[in-house]
PDB file of N, CA, C and O in Angstrom, chain B, residues numbered from 101:
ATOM      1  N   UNK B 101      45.141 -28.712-151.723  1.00  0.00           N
ATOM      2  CA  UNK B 101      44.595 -29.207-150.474  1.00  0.00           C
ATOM      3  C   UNK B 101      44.426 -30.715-150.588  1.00  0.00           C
ATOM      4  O   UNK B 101      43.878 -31.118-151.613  1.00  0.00           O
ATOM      5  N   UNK B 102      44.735 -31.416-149.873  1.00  0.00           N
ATOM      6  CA  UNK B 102      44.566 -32.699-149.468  1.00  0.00           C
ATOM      7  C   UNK B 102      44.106 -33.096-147.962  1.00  0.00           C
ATOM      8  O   UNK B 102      44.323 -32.400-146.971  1.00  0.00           O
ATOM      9  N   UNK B 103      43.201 -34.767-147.978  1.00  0.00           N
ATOM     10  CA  UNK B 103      42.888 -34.979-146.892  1.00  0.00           C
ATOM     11  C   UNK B 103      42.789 -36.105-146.681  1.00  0.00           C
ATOM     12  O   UNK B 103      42.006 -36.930-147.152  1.00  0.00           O
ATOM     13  N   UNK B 104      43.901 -36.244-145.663  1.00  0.00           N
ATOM     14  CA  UNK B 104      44.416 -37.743-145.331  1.00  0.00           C
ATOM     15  C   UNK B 104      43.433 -38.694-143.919  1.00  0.00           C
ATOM     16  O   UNK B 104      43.141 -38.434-142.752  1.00  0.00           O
ATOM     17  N   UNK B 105      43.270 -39.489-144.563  1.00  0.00           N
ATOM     18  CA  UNK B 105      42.197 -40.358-143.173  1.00  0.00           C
ATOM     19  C   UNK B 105      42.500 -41.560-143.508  1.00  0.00           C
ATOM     20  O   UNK B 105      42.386 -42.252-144.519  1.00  0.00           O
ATOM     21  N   UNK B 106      43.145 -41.746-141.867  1.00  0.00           N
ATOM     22  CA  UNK B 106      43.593 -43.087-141.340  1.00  0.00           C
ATOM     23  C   UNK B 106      43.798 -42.570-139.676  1.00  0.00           C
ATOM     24  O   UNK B 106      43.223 -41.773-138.934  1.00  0.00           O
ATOM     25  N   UNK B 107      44.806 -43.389-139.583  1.00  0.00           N
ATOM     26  CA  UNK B 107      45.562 -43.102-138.087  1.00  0.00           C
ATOM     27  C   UNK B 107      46.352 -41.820-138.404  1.00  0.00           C
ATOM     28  O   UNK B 107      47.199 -41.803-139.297  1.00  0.00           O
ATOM     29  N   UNK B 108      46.017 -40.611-137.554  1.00  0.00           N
ATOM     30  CA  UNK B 108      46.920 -39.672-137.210  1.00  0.00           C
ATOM     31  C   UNK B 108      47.377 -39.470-135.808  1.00  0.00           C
ATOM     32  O   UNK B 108      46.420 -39.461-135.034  1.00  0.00           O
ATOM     33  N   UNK B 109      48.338 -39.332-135.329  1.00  0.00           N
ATOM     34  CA  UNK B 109      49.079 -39.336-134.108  1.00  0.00           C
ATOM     35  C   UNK B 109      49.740 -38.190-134.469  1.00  0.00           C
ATOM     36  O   UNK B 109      50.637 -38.187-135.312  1.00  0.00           O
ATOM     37  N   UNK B 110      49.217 -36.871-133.676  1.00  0.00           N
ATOM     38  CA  UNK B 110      48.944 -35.867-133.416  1.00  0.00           C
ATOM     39  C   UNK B 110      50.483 -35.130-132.760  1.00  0.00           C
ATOM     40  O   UNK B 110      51.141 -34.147-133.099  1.00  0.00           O
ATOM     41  N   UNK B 111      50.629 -36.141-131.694  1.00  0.00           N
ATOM     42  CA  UNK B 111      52.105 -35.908-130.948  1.00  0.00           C
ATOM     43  C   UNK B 111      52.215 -34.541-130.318  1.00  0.00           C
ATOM     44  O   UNK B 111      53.157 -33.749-130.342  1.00  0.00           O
ATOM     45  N   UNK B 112      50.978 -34.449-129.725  1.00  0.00           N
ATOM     46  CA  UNK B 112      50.626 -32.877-128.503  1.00  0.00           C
ATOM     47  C   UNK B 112      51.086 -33.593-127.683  1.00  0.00           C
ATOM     48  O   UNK B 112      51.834 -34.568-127.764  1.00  0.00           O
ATOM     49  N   UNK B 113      50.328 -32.771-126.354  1.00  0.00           N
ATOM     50  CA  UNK B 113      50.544 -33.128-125.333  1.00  0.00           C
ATOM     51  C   UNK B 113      50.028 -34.442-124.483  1.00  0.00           C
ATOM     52  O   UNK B 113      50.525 -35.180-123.632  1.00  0.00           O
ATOM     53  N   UNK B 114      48.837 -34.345-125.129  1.00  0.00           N
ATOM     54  CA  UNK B 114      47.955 -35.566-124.504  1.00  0.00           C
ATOM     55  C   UNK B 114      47.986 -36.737-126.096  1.00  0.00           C
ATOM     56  O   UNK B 114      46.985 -37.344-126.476  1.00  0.00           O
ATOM     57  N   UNK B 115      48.790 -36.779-126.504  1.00  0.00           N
ATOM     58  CA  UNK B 115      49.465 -37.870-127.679  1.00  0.00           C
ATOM     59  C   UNK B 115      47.578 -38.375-127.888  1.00  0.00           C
ATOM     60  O   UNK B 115      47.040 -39.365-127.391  1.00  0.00           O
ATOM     61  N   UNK B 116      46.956 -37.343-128.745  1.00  0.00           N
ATOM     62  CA  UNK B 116      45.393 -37.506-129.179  1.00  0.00           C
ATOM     63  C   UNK B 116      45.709 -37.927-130.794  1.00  0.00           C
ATOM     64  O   UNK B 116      46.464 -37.321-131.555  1.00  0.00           O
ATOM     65  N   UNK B 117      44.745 -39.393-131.157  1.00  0.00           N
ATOM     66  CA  UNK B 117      45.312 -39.567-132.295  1.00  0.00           C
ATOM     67  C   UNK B 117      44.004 -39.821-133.092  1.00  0.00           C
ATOM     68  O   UNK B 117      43.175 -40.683-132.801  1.00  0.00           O
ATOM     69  N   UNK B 118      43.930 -38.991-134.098  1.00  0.00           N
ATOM     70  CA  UNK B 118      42.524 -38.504-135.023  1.00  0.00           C
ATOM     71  C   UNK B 118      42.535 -39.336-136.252  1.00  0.00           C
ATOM     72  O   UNK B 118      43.500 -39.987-136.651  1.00  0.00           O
ATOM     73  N   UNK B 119      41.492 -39.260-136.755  1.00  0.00           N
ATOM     74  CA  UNK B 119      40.795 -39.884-138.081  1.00  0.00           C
ATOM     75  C   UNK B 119      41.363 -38.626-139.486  1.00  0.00           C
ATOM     76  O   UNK B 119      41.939 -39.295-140.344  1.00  0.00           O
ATOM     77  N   UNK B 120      41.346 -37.523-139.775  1.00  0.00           N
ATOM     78  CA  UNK B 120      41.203 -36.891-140.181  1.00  0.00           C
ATOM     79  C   UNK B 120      42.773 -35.602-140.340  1.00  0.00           C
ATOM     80  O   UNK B 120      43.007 -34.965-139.313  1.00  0.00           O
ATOM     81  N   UNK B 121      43.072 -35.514-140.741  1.00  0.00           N
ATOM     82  CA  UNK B 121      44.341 -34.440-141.292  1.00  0.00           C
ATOM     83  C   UNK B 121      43.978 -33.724-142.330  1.00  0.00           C
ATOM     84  O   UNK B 121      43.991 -34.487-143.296  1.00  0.00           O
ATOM     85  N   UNK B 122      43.511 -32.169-142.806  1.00  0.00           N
ATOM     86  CA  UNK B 122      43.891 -31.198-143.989  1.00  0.00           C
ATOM     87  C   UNK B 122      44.869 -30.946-144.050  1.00  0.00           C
ATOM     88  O   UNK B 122      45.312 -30.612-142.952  1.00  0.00           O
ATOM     89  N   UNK B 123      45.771 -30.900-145.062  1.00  0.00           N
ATOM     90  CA  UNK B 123      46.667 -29.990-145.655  1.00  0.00           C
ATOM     91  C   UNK B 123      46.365 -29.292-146.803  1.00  0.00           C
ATOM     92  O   UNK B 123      45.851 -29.708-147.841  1.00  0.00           O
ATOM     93  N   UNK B 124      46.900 -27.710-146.379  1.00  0.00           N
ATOM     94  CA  UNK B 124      46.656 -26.569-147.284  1.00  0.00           C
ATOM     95  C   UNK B 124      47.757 -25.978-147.485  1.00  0.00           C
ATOM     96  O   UNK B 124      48.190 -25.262-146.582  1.00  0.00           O
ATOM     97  N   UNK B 125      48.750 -26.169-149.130  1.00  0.00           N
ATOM     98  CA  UNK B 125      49.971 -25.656-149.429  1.00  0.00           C
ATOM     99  C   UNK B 125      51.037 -25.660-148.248  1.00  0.00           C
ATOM    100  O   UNK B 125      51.597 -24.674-147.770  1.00  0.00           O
ATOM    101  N   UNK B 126      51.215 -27.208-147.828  1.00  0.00           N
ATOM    102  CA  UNK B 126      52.330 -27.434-146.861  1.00  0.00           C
ATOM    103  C   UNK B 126      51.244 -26.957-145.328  1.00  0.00           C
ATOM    104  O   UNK B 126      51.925 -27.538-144.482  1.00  0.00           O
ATOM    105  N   UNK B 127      51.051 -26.851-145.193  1.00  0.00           N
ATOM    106  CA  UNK B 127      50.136 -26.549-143.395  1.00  0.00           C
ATOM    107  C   UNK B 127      49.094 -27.105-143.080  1.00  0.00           C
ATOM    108  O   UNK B 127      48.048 -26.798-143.652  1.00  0.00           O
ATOM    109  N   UNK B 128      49.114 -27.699-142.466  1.00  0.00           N
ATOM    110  CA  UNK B 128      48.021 -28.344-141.076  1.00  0.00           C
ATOM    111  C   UNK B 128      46.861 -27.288-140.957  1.00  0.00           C
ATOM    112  O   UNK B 128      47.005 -26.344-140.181  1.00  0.00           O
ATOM    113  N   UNK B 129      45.571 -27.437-141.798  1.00  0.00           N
ATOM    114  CA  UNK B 129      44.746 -26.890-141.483  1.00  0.00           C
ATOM    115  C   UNK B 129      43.234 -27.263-140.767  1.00  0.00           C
ATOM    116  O   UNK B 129      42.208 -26.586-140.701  1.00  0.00           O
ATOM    117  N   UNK B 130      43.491 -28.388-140.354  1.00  0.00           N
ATOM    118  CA  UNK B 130      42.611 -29.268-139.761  1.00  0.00           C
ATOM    119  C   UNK B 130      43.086 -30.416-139.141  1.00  0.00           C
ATOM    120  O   UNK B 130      43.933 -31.182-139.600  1.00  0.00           O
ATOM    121  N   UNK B 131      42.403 -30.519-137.889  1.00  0.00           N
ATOM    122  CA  UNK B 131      42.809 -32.013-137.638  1.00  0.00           C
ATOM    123  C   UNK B 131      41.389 -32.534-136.625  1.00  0.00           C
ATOM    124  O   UNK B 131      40.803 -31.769-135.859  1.00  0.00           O
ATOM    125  N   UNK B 132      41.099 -33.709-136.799  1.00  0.00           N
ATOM    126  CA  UNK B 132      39.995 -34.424-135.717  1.00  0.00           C
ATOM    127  C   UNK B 132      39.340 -35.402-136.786  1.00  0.00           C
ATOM    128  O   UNK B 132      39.672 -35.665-137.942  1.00  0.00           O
ATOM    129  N   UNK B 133      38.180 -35.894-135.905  1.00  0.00           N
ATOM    130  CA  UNK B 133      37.950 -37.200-136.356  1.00  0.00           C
ATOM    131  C   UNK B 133      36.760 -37.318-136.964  1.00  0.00           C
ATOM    132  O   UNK B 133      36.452 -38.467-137.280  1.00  0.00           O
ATOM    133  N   UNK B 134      35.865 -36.303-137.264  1.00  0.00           N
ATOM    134  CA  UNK B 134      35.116 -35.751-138.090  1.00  0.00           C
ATOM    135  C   UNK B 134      35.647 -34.584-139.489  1.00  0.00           C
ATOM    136  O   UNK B 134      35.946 -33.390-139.519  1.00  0.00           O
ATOM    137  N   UNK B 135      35.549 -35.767-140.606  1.00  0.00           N
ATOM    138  CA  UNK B 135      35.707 -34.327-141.555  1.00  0.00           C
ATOM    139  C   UNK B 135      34.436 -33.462-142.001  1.00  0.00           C
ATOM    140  O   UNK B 135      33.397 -33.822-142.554  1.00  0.00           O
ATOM    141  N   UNK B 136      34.902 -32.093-141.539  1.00  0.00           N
ATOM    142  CA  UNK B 136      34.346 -30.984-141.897  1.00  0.00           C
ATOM    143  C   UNK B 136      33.566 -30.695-143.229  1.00  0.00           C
ATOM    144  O   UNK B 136      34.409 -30.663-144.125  1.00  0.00           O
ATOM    145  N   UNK B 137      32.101 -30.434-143.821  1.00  0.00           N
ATOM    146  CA  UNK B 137      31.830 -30.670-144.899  1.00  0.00           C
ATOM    147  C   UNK B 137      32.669 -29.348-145.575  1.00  0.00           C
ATOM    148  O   UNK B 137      32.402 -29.177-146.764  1.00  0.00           O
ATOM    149  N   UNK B 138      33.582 -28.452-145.022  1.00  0.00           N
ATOM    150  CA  UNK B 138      34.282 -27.198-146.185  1.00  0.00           C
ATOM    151  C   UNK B 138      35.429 -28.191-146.861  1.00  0.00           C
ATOM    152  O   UNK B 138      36.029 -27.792-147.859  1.00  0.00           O
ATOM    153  N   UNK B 139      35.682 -29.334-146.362  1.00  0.00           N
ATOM    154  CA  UNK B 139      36.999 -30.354-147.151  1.00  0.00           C
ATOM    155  C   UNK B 139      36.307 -31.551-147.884  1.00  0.00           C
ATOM    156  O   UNK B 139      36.973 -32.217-148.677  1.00  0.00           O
ATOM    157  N   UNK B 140      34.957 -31.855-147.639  1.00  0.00           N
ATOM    158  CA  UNK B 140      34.376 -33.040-147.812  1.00  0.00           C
ATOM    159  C   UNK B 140      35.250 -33.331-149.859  1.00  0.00           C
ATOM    160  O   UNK B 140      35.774 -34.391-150.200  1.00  0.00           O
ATOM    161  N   UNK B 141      35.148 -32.298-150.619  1.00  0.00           N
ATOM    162  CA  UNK B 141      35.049 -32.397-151.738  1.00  0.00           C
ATOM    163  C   UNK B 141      36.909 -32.442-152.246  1.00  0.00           C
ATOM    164  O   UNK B 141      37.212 -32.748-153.399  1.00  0.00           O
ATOM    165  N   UNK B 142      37.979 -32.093-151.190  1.00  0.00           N
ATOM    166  CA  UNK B 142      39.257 -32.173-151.048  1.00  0.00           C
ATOM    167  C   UNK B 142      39.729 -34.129-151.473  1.00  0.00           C
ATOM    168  O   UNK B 142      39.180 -35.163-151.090  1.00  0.00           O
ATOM    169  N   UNK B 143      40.889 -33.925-152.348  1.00  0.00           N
ATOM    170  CA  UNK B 143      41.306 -35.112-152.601  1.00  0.00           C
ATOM    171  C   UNK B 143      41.558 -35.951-151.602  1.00  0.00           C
ATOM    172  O   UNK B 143      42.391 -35.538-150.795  1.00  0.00           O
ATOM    173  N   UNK B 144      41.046 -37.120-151.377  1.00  0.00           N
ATOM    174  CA  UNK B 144      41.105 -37.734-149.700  1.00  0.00           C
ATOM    175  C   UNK B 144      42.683 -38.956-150.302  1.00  0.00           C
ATOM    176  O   UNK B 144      42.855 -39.137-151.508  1.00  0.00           O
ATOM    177  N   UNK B 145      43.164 -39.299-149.763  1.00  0.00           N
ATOM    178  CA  UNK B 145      44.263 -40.231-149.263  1.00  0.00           C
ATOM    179  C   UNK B 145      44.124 -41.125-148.094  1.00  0.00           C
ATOM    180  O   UNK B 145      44.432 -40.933-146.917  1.00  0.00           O
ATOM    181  N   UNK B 146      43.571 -42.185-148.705  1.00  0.00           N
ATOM    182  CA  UNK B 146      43.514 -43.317-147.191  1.00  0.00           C
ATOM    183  C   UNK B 146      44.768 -43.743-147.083  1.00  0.00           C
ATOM    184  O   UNK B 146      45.712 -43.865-147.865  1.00  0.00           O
ATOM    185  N   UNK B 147      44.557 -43.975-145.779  1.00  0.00           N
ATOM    186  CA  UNK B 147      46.501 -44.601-145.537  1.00  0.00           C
ATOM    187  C   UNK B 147      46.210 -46.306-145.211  1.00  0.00           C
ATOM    188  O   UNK B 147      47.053 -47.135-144.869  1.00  0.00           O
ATOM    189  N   UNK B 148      45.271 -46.442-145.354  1.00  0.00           N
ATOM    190  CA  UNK B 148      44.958 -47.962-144.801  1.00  0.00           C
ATOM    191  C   UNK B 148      46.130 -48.441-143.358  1.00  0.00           C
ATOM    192  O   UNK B 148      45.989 -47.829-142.299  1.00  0.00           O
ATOM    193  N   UNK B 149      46.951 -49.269-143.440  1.00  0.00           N
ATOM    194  CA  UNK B 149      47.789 -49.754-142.995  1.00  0.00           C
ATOM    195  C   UNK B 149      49.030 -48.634-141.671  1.00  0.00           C
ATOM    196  O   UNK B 149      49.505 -48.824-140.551  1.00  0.00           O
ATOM    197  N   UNK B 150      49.061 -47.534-142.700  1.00  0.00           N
ATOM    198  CA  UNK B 150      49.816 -46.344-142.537  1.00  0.00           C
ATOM    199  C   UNK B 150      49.396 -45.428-141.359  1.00  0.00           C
ATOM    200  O   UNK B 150      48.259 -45.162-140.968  1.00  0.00           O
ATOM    201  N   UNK B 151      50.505 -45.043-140.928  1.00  0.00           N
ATOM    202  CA  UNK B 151      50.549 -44.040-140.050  1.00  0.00           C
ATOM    203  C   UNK B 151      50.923 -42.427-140.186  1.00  0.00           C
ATOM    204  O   UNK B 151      52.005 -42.163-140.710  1.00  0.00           O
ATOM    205  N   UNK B 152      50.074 -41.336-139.736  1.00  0.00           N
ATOM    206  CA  UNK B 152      50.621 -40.331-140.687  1.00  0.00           C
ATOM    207  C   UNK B 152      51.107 -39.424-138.919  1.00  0.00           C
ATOM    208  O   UNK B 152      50.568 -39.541-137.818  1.00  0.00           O
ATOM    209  N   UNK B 153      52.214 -38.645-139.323  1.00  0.00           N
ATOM    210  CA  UNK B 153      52.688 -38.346-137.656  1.00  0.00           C
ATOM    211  C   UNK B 153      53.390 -36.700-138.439  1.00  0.00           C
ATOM    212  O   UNK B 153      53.990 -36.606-139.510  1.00  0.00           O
ATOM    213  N   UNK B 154      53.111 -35.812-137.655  1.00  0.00           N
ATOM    214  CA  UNK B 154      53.412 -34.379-138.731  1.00  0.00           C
ATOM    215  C   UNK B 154      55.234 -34.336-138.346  1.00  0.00           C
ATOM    216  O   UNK B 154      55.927 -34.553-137.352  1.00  0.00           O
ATOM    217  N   UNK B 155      55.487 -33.874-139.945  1.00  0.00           N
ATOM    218  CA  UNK B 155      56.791 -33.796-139.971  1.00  0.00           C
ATOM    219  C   UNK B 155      57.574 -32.848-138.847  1.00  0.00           C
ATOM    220  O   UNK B 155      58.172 -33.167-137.819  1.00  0.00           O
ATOM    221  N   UNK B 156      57.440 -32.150-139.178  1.00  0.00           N
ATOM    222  CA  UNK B 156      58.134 -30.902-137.455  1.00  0.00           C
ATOM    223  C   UNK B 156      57.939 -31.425-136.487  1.00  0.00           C
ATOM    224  O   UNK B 156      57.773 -30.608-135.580  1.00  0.00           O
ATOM    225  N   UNK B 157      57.805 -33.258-135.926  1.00  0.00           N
ATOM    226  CA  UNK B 157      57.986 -34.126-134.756  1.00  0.00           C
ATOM    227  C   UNK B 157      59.075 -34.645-134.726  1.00  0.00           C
ATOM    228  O   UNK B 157      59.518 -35.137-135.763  1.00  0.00           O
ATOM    229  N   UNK B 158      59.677 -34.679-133.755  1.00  0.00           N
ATOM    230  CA  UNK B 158      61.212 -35.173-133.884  1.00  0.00           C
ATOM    231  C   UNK B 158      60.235 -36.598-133.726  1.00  0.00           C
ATOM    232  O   UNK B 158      59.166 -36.677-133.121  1.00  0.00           O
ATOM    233  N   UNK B 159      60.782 -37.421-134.287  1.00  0.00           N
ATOM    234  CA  UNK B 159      60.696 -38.920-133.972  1.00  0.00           C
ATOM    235  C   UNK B 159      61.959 -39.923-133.338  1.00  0.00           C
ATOM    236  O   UNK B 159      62.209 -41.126-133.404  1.00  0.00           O
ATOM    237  N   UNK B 160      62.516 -38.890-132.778  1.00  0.00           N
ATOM    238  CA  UNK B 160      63.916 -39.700-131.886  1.00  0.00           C
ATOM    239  C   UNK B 160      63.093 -40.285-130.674  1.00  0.00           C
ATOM    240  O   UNK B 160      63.756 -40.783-129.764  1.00  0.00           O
ATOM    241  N   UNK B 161      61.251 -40.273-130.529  1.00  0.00           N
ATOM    242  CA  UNK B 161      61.347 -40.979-129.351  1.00  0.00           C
ATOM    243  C   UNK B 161      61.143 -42.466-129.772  1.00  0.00           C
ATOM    244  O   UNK B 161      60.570 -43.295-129.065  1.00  0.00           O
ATOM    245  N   UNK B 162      61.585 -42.671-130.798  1.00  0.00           N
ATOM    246  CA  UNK B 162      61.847 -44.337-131.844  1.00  0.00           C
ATOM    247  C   UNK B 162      60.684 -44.485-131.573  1.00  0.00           C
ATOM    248  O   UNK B 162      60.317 -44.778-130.435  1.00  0.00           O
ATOM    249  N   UNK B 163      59.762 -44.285-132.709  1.00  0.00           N
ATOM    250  CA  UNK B 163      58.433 -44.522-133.129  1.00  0.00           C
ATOM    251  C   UNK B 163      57.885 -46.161-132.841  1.00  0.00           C
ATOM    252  O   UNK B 163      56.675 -46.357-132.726  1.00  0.00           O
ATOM    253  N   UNK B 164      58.623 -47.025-132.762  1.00  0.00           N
ATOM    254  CA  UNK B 164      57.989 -48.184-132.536  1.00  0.00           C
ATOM    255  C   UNK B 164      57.474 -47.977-131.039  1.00  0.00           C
ATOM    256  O   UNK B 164      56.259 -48.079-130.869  1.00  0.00           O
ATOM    257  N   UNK B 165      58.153 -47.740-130.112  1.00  0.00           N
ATOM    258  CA  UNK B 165      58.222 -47.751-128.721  1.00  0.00           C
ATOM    259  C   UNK B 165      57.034 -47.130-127.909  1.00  0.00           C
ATOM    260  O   UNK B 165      56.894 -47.269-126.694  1.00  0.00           O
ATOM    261  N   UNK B 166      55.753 -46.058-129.171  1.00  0.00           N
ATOM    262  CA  UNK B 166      55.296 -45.373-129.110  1.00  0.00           C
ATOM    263  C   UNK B 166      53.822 -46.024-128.212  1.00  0.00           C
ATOM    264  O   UNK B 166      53.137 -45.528-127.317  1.00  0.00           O
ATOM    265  N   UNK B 167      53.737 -47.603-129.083  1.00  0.00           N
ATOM    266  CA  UNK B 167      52.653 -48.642-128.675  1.00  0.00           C
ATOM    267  C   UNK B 167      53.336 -49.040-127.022  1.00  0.00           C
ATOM    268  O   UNK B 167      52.761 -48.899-125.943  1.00  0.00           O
ATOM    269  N   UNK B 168      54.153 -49.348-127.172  1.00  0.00           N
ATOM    270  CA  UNK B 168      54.676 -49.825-126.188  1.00  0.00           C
ATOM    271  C   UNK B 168      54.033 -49.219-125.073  1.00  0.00           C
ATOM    272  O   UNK B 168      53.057 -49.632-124.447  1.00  0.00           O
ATOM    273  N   UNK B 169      54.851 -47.964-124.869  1.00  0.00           N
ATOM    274  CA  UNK B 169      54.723 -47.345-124.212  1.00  0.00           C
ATOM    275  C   UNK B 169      53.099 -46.772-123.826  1.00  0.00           C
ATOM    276  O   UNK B 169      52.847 -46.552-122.641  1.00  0.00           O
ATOM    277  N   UNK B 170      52.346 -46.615-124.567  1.00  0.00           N
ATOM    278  CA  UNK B 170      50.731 -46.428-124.709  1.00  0.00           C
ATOM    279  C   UNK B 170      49.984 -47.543-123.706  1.00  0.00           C
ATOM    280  O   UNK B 170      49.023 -47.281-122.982  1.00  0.00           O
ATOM    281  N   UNK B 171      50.567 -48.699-123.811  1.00  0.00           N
ATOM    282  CA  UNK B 171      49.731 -49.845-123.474  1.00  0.00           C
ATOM    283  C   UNK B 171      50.705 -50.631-121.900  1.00  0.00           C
ATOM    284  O   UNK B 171      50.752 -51.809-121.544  1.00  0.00           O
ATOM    285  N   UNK B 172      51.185 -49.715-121.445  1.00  0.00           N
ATOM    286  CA  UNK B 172      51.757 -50.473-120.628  1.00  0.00           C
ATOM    287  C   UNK B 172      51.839 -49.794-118.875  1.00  0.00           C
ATOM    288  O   UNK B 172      51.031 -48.868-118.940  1.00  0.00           O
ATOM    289  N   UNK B 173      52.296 -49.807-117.682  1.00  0.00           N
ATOM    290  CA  UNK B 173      52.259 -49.350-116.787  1.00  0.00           C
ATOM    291  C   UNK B 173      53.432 -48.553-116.314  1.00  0.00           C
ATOM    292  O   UNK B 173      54.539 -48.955-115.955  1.00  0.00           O
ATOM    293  N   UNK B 174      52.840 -47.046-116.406  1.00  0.00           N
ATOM    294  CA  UNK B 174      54.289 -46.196-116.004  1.00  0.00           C
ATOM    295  C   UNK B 174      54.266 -46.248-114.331  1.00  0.00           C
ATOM    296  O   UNK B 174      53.260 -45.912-113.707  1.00  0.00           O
ATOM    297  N   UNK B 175      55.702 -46.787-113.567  1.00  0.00           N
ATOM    298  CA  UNK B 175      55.506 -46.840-112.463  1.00  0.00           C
ATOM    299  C   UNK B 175      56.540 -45.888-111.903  1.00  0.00           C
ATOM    300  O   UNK B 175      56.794 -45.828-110.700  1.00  0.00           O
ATOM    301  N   UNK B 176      57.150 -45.115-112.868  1.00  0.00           N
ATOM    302  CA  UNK B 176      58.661 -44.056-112.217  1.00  0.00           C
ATOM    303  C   UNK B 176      58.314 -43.125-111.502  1.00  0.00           C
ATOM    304  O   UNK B 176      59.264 -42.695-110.847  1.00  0.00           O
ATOM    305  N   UNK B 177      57.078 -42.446-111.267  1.00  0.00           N
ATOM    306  CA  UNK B 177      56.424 -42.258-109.883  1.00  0.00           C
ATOM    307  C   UNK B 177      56.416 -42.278-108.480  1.00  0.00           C
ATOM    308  O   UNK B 177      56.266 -41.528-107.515  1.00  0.00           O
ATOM    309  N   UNK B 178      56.703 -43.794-108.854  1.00  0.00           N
ATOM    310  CA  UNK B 178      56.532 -44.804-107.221  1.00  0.00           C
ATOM    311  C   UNK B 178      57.598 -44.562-106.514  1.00  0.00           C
ATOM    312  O   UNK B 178      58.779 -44.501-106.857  1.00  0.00           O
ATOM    313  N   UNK B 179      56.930 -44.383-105.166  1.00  0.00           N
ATOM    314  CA  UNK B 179      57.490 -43.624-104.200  1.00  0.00           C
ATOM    315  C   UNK B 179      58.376 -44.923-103.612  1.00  0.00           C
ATOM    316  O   UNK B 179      59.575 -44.646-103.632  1.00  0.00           O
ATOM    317  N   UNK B 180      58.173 -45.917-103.230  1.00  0.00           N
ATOM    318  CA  UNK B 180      58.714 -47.245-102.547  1.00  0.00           C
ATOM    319  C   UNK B 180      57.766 -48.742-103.128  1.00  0.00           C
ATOM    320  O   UNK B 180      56.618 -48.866-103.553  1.00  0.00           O
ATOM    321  N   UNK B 181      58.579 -49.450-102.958  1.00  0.00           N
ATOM    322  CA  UNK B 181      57.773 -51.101-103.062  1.00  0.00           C
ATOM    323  C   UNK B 181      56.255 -50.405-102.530  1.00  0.00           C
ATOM    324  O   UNK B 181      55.375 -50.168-103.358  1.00  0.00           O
ATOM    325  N   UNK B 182      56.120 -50.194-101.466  1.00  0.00           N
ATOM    326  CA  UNK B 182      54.322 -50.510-101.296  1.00  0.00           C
ATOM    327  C   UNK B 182      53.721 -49.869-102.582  1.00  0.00           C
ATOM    328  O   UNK B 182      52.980 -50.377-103.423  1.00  0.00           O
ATOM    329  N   UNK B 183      54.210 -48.693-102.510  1.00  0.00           N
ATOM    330  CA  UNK B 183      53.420 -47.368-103.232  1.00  0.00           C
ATOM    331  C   UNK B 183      53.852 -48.459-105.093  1.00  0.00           C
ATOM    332  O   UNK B 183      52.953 -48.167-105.881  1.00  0.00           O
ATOM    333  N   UNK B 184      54.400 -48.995-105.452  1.00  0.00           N
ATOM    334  CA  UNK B 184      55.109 -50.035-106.367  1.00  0.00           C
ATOM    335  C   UNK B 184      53.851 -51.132-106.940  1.00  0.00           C
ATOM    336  O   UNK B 184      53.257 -51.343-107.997  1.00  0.00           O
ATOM    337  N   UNK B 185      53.862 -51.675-105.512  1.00  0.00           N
ATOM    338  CA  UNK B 185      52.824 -52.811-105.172  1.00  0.00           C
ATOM    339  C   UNK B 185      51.427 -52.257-105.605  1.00  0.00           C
ATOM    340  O   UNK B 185      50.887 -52.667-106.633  1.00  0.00           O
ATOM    341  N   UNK B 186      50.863 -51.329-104.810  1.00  0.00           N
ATOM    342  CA  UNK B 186      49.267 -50.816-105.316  1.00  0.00           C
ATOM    343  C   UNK B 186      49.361 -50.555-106.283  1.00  0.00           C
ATOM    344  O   UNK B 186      48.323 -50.863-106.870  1.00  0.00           O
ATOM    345  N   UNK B 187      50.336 -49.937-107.173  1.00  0.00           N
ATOM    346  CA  UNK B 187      50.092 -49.859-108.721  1.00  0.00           C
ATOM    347  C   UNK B 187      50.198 -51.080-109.230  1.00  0.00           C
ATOM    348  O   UNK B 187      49.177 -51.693-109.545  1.00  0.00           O
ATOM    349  N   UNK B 188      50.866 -51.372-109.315  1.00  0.00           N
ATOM    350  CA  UNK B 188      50.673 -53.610-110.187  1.00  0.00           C
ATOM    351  C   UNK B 188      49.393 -53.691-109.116  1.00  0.00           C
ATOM    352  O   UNK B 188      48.740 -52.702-109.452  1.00  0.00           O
ATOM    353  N   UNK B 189      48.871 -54.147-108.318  1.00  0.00           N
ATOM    354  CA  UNK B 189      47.952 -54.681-108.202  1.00  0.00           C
ATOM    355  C   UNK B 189      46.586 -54.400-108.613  1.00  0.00           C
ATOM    356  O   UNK B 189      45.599 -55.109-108.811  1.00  0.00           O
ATOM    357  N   UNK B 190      46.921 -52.644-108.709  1.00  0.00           N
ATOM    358  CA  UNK B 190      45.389 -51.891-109.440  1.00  0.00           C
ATOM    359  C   UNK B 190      45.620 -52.164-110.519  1.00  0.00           C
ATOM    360  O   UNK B 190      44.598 -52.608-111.042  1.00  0.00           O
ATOM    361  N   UNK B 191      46.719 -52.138-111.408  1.00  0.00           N
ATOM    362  CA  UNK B 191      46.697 -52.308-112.636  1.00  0.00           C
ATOM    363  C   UNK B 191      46.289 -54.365-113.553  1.00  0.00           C
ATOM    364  O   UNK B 191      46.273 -54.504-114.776  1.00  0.00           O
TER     365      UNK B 191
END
């Protein structure tokens, strides 16, 4: 068992990205941003710098793009320029 704490990017649905990862003999047995005192005593692994993203994620959506995309305004939605316009301007 190991327990990795840094940045985890989860890569569900709602791209939720936690403090905290268990692994137990290859499997994901925990994840969130509180560790649990049943792992407290589990070999911890800081990633400092590092990003940990679970392997069975395809990463073809080119992992850099990931910030990008996080921090920016999706407008493919927009129905016409106006409907265009109120989004840049709320945003």
């Amino acid at each position: 068992m190991k327990v990795y704490h840094g940045t985890i990017i989860t890569c569900n649905e709602t791209m939720d990205v936690n403090a905290y990862l268990v692994e137990d003999a290859g499997k994901i047995v925990y994840v969130g941003d509180q560790l649990l005192d049943i792992y407290k005593d589990a070999p911890r692994i800081e990633l400092e710098e590092k990003v940990l993203m679970p392997s069975f994620v395809d990463t073809h959506m080119h992992f850099a793009s990931y910030a990008l995309f996080a921090s920016t305004l999706d407008v493919r939605d927009s129905e016409d320029f106006s409907d265009l316009e109120g989004k840049l301007l709320a945003y």
